[in-house]
N, C-alpha and C positions, 0 to 999 in steps of 0.2 A: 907197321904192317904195309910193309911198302908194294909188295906182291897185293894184297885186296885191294889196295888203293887201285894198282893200274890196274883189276880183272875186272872194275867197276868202271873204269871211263867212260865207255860207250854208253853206259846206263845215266837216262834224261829223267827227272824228276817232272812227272807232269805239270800244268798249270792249275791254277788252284782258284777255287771260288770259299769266299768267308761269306759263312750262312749263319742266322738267327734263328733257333727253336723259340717260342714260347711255350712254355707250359703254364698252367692253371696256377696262381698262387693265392692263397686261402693263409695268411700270415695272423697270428693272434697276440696282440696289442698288450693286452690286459693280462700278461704273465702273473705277476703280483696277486693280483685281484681273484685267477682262477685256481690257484694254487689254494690262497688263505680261504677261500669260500668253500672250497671242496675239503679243504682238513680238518674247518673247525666247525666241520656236519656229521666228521666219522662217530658212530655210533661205540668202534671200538676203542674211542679213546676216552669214554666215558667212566669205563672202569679205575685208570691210571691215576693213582696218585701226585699231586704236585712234586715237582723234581724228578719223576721217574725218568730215567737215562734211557737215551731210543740214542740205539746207533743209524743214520744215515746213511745207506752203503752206495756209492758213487765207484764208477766203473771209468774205463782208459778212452773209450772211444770220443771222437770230437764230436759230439750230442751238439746238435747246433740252442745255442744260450743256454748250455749246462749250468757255468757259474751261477745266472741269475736263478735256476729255477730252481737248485739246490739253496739257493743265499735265501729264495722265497718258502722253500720248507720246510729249514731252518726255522726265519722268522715264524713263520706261522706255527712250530712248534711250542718257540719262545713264549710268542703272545698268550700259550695257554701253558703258562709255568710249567712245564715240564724241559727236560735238560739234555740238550740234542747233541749227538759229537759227529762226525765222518768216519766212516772207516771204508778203505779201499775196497771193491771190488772187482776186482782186475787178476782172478788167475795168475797167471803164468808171468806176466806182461809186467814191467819194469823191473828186469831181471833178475823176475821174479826172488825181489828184496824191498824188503818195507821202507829201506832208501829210496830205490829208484821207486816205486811206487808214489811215494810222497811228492816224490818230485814231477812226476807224472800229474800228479795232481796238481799240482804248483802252476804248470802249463796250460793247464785246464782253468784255470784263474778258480781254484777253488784251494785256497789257505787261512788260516785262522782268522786271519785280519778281513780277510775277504766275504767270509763268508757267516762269521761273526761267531761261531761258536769253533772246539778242539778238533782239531786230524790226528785219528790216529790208527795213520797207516799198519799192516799189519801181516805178516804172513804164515802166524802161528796157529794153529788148528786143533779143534776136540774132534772126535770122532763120537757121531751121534747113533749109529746103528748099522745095520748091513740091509741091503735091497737082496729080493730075493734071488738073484741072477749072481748074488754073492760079493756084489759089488759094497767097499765101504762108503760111508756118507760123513763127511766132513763141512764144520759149521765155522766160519772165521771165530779164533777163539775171544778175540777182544768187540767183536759183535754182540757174542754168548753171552757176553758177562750185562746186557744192557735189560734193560727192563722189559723192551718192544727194539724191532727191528723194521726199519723201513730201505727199500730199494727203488732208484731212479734207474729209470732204463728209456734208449727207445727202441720200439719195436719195429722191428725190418726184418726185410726178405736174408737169408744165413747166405751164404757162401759155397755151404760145403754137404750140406742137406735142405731137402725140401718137405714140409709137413703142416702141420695143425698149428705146430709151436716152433718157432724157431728163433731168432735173435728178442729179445724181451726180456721182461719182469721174468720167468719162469727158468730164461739158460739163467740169468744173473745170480738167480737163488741157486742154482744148482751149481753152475762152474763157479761163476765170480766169485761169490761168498765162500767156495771151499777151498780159495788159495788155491796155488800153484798145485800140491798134493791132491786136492778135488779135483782139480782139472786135466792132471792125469789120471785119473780112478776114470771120470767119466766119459774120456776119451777112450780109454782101456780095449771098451768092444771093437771100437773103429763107428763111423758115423753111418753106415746102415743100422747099426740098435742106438744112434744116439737121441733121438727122440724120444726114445721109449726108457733110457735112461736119466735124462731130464725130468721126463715128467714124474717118473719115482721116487728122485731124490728130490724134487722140488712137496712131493707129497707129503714125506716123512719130516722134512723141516716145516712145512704148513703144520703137522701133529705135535711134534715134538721139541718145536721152538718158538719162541714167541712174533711173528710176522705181523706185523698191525698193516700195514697195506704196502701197495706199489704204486711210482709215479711213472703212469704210463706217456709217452713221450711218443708222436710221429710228427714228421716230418711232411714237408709239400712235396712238389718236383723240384722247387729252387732254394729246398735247403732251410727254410723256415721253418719255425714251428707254428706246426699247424694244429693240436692237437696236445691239451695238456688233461691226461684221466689220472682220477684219485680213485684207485679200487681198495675196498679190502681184502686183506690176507685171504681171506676162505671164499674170494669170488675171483681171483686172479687165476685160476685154473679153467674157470668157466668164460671170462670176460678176453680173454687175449689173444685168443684164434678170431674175435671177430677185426679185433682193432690192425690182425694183422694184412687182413681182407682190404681194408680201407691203407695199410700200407702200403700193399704190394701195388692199388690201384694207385697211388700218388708216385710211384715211381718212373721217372723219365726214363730213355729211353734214346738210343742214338738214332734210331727210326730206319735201317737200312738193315734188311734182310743177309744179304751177301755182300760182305766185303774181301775183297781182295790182299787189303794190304791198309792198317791199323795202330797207326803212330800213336800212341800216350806220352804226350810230352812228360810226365810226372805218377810215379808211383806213392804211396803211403800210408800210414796205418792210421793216419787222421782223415783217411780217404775210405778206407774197405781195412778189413781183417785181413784179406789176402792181397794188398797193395792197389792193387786193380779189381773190381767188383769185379766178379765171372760173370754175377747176372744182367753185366751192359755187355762185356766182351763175348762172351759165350763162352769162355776157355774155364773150365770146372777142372778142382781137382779128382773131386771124388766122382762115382756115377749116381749119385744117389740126389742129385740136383742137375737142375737142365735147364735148357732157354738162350734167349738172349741169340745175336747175329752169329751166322757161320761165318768166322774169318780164315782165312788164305796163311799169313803171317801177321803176328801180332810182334810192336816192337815198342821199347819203354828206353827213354833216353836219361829219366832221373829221379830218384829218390827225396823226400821232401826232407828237410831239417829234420821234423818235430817226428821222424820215425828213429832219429838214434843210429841210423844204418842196419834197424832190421827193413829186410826187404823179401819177409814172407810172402811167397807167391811171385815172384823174380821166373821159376820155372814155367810157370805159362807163359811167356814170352818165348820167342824164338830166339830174340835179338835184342841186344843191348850194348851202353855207351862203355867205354872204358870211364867214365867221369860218374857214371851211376858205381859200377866195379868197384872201385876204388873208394867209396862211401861204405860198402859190407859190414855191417860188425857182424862176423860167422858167427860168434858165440853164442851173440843176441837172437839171430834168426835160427839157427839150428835147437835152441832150448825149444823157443817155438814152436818149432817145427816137430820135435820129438814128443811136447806134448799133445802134438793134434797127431801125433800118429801118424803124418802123411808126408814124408818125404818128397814126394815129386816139384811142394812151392817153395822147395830150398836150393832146389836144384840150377845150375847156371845155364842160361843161352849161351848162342854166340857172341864173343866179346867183341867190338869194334872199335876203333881211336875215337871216330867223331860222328856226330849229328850225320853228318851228309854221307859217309860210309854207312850207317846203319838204315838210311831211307834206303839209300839204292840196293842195297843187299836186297831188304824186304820188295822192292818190287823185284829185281833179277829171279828172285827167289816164290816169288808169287805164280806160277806155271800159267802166265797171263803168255796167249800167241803174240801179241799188240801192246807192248807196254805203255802205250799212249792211251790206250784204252783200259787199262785198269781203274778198277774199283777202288781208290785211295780217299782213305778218313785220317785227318788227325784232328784230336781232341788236346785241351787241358789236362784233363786225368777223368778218372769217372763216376765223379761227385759232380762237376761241373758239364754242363751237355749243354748249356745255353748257346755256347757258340763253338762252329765247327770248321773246320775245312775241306773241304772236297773238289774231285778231280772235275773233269767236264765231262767225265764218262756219267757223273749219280747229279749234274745239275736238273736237268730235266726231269726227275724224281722225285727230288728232295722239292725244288720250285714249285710241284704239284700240289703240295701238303698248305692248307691253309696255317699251321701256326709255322712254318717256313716263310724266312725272306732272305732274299740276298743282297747280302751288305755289299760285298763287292768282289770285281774280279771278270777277266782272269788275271791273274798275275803267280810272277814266279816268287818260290820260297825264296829269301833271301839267308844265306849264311855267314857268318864272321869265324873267320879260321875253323872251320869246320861244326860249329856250333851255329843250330837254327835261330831264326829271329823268334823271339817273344809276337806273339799276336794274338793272345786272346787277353780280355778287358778284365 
């Protein structure tokens, strides 16, 4: 692209200040401990016979110490003789086949050996009844078949709606658990009735299948677990609008109102559902959820391994690398994408050769008078907000904030053949 290259020359990439957020971390030690104490207090597991079979239902997302917290209620199923197995749930997501699911899990360091009891992945389905809106209700079938069904989730702010309910024990019962086929049913309406759809189908499986409880899972600002709740099945409906209260309050934040121009060094699905959280960028698919900074141009240089080359949510981007491009599995992200019904995060930016063609685009492109004065952030990606870089236009802002400090700078980005330098820890 040898025409971009030279339209871009005269475009100076400002100088740059590396800043330090602190946020609040409330980290909990005693994973083991609060797990086995809370399981082997349930009242409903009083009823269960020795040996009865509880499937485990474990989901795709990177749950920070997933492995351990499932291996701990596993264990502590074990220690009160009853006979626990895993089974996927995970929708759509490892395309959507109880191979790649398995192996999904495998990543997640949750395998037989690992975790001490059977995986088994699955994406076969009963149909348990119809919602009144006409909608079917599908139960993972090899779930079905268990005595008692348990779900690990954490609970966080969705993506793509805003409500009561939203990522948790409640979609996992309802999407997760219905396979790929549930997940389109309950996508079906589109995500303004999807709350109201979750909590129906999550109703009918609380009636109509055996749920012994949820492990509710949040998270700090820095990605710890902070928060490990054992609910049972018939208070999971009541209990997980509050814990998502205490969610939404632990989540960071890149602290800048208006930005101009919005580097993501890394997109992923071990990152956000939709590669890049909307509720740090601000860039939403749907209207049905809001927030987060006004950005100018938003631009994403790379996709992580452990997403496969799905790169759902690519279309909130203006701008992108050819080295990201080139990573795509279409197949992968458009299954995705047709099961959430929303075309627009499958959708492609503009493609670029390199790193430093895609900065200066995003500023040329930023309708800044004074390109030396734009508003320029880049991050890690938007799981990670501890450390950031910014222009000298937001130093004196960001400096203002007491959990701000600046590490250093100015200094210029430096590039290697067209590719940024690595600089966050």
């Amino acid at each position: 692209m040898k025409a971009v290259t030279s339209y871009l020359k005269e475009i100076k990439i400002p100088p740059v200040y590396k800043i330090k957020q602190k946020f609040p971390s409330n980290r909990l030690t005693n994973i083991e401990e609060s797990c086995h104490k809370q399981i082997e207090s349930l009242a409903c597991l009083k009823a269960l016979k020795p040996e009865a079979r509880i499937a485990v239902a474990v989901g795709s997302r990177g749950v920070a110490n997933i492995s351990r917290i499932t291996a701990s209620v596993v264990a502590a199923l074990r220690q009160l003789e009853f006979a626990p197995y895993i089974v996927s749930a995970m929708a759509s997501h490892g395309r959507a086949s109880a191979e790649g699911q398995q192996e999904l899990l495998a990543e997640l360091g949750i395998t037989e050996e690992s975790i001490g009891c059977p995986v088994r992945a699955s994406v076969d389905v009963i149909e348990i009844g119809t919602l009144e809106n006409g909608l079917p209700v599908y139960m993972d079938k090899v779930a079905s078949q268990a005595d008692g069904i348990v779900v690990i989730n954490r609970i966080k702010t969705h993506t793509a709606f805003h409500g009561t309910y939203e990522s948790g024990l409640v979609k996992m019962l309802a999407i997760g658990l219905g396979n790929h086929i549930g997940a389109k049913t309950c996508h079906q309406l589109g995500f303004g009735q999807m709350e109201e759809t979750i909590i129906a189908s999550t109703k009918m499986k609380l009636e109509k299948c055996s749920i012994l409880f949820g492990v509710a899972v949040i998270e700090d600002s820095c990605e710890n677990v902070s928060i490990i709740e054992v609910i049972e099945g018939k208070q999971i409906l009541v209990r997980e609008p509050e814990l998502l209260k205490i969610a939404k309050n632990n989540m960071p934040s890149i602290g800048i109102k208006d930005i101009d121009v919005l580097v993501v060094d890394r997109m992923g699905k071990e990152i956000s559902g939709d590669g890049m959280d909307p509720n740090i960028t601000g860039r939403y698919a749907t209207p049905y959820a809001a927030g987060g900074p006004t950005v100018g141009k938003l631009a994403v240089l790379s996709v992580t391994e452990k997403s496969h080359g799905n790169v759902i949510g690519i279309g909130l981007a203006d701008i992108c690398t050819r080295r990201l491009y080139d990573e795509i599995d279409f197949e992968t992200t458009y299954v995705n994408s047709l099961t959430a019904t929303v075309t627009s995060v499958a959708r492609l930016p503009m493609v670029l050769e390199t790193d430093y063609d895609v900065i200066r685009a995003s500023i040329l492109t930023s309708n800044v008078l004074d390109f030396n004065t734009v508003r320029f952030v880049r991050i890690r990606d938007t799981l990670h907000l501890g450390e950031m870089l910014i222009s000298e236009s937001l130093r004196d802002e960001m400096a203002s904030k007491a959990n701000v400090t600046i590490l250093e700078g100015p200094f210029e980005m430096k590039f290697h053949n067209g590719r940024v330098q690595e600089v966050f820890s």
